[in-house]
C-alpha positions in Angstrom: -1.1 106.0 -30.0 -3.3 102.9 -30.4 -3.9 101.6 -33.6 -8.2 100.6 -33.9 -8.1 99.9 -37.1 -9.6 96.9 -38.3 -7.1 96.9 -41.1 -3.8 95.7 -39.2 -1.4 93.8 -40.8 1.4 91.2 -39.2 4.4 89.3 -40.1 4.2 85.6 -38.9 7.9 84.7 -38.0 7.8 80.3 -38.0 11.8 79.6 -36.9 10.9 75.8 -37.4 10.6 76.6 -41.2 13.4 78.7 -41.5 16.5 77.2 -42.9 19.1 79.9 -42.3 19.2 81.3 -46.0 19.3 85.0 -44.6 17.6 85.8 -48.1 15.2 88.2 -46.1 18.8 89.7 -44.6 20.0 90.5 -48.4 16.1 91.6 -49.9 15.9 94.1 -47.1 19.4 96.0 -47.9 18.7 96.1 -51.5 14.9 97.4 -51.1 16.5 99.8 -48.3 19.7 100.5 -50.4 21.9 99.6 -47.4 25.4 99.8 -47.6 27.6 96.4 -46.4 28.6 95.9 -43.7 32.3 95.0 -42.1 32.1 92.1 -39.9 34.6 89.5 -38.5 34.2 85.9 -37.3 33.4 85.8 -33.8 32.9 81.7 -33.5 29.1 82.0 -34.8 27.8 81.7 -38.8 25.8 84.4 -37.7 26.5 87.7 -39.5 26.1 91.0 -38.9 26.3 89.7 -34.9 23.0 92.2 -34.2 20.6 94.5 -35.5 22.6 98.1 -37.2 21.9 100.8 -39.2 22.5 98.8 -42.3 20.6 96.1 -40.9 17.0 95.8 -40.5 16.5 92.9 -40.0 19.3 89.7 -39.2 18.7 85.7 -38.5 20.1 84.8 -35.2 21.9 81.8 -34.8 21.0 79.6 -31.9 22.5 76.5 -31.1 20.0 74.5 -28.6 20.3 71.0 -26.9 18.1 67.9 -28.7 18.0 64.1 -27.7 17.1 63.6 -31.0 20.1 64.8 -33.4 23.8 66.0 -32.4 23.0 69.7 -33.3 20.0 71.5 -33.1 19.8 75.1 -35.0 17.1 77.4 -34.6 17.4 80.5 -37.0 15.0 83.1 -35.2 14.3 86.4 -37.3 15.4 89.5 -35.1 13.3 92.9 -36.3 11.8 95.4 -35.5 8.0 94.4 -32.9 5.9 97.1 -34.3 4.4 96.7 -30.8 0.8 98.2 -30.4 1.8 99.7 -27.1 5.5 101.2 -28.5 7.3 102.6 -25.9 9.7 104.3 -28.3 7.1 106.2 -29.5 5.6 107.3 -26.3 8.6 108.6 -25.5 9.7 110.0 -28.8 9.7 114.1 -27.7 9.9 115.0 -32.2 6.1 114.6 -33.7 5.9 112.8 -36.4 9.6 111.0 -35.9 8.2 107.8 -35.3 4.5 107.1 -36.5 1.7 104.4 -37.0 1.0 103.7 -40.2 -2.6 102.6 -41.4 -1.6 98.8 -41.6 -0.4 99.7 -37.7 3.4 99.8 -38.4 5.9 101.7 -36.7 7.6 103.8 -39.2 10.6 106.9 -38.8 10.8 110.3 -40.8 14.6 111.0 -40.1 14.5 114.3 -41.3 12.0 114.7 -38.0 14.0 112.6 -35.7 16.0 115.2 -33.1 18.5 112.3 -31.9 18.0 112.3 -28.3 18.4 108.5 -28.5 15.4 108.2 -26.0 13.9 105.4 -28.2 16.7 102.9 -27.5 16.1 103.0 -23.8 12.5 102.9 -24.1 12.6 99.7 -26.7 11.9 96.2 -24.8 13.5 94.7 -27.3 16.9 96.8 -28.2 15.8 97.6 -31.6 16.2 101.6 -32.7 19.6 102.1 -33.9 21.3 105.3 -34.8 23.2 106.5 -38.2 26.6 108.8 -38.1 24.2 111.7 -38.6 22.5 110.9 -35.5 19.1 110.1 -37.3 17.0 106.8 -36.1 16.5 103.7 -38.0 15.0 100.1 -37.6 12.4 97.9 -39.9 9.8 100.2 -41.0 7.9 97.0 -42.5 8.4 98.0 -45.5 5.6 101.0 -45.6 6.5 102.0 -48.5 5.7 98.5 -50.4 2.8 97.5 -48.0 1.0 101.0 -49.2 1.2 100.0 -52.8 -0.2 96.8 -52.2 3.2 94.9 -52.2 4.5 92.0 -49.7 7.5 93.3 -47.5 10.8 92.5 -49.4 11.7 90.1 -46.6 8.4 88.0 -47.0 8.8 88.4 -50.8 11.9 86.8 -50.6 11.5 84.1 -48.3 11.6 80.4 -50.2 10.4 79.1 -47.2 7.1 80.3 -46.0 9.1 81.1 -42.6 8.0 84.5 -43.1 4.2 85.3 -44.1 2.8 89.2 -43.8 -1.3 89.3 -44.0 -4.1 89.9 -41.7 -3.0 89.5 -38.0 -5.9 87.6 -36.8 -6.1 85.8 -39.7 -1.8 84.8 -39.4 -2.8 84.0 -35.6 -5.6 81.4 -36.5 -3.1 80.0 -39.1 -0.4 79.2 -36.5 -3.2 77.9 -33.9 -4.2 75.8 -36.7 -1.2 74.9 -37.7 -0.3 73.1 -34.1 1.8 75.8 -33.0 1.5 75.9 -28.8 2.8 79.5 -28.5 2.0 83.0 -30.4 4.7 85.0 -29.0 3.4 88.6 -29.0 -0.7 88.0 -29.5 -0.8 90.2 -26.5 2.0 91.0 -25.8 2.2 95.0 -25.8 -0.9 95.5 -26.7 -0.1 93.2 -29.6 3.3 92.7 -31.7 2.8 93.7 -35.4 5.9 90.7 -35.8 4.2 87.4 -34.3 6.1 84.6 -33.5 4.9 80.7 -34.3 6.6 78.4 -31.8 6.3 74.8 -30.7 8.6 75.5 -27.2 9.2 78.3 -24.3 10.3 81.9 -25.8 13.1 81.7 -23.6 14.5 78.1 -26.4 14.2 81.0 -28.7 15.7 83.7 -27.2 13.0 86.0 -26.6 11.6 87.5 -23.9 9.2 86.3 -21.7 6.4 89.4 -20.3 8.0 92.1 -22.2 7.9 95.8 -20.5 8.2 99.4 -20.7 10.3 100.6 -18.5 9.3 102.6 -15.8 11.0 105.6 -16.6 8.9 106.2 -20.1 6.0 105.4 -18.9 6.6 109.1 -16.4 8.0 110.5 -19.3 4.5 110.1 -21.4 2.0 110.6 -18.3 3.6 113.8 -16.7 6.9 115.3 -18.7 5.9 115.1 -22.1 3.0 117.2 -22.0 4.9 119.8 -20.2 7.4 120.0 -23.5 4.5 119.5 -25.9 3.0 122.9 -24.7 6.0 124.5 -23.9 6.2 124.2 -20.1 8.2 123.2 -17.8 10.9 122.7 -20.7 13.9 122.9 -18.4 13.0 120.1 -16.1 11.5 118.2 -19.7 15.0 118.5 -21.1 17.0 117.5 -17.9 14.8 114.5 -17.8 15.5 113.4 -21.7 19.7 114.2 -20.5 19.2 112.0 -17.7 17.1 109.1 -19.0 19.3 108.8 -22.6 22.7 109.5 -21.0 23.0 109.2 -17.2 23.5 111.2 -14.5 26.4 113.7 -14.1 30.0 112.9 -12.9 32.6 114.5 -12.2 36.1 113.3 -13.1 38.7 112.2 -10.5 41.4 114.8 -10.8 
């Protein structure tokens, strides 16, 4: 579902201003009330290692060669896209389990959400993540703040501009004006609702270059989805959602 509002809102993500603090890492569990969670040391200072149910949002660590200085960090913010074009909610077969908000954010209801798991395939950018009751989760930017006229908890928090939430035009004019050669996700997807500022290739960054759906959703929303939707064809609809989220069928060697 596109979002025509006029209205929609952004985060600007700027990893050359972000210092590594992970402040945004800790606003986002207490808003959320997220539990900890139990990590090791795997060689990186970057912890939780990915995106999880207890984490929203996480800085990832990159390392990246300079002729300038020995060590070169980036600390890229890894979230939720909010893309305009969300493959995870074309493919979402529960109404209302993943929506658009006014401000153009993609937001869950769990209590909706039927855990057929077909959002994490249909996610460019490995985002959705699943509880131990089987219920989705991921940044929601922080609807319920927004709607009350209040910044995200992870902007709020930030003490170093690296994170701004406003007007999307207005946050891509900012970063065009502030020198920045690349706006990753301006149209990407129809548009990212979590822009990027940078001064080098996505790729530096760890991002990818021409995000896609894949394939696979884009049949399930054109021909199989209706089908469900109106009660048809539900037997080929569900094999389809079987094979897509879990593969096809094999038989073990005896």
């Amino acid at each position: 579902m596109a979002n025509n509002s006029t209205n929609r809102k952004a985060i600007l993500v700027t990893p050359e201003v972000c210092i590594g603090c992970r402040a945004c890492q800790v606003a986002c569990k207490s808003w959320n009330e997220l539990p900890g969670i139990k990590t090791k040391n795997n060689g990186t200072y970057q912890n939780p290692p990915d995106l999880a149910t207890a984490a929203y949002n996480i800085i990832k660590y990159s390392e990246v060669p300079s002729q300038d200085n020995p060590v070169r960090w980036l600390f890229v913010s890894r979230r939720c896209m909010h893309c305009e074009d969300a493959g995870c909610m074309k493919i979402c077969p529960a109404p209302g389990a993943l929506y658009r908000t006014k401000e153009g954010a993609v937001a869950f209801d769990r209590d909706k959400c039927v855990a057929c798991k077909l959002c994490v395939n249909a996610c460019p950018f490995d985002v959705p993540r699943y509880d131990a009751e089987g219920k989705v989760t991921k940044c929601h930017l922080c609807f319920d703040r927004i709607g009350e006229g209040m910044l995200p908890a992870c902007v709020k928090t930030c003490p170093t501009g690296a994170l701004r939430y406003g007007d999307r035009d207005e946050l891509i004019s900012t970063a065009r004006a502030e020198g920045f050669g690349t706006i990753y996700g301006e149209k990407d997807l129809g548009g990212l609702g979590s822009i990027y500022a940078f001064k080098e290739e996505p790729n530096l960054y760890g991002m990818k270059e021409n995000p896609t759906i894949p394939s696979s959703v884009i049949f399930w929303h054109t021909y199989l989805k209706p089908l469900s939707l109106i009660g048809l064809g539900g037997v080929v609809a569900a094999a389809a959602i079987h094979y897509m989220a879990v593969g096809p069928h094999k038989d073990e060697e005896v």
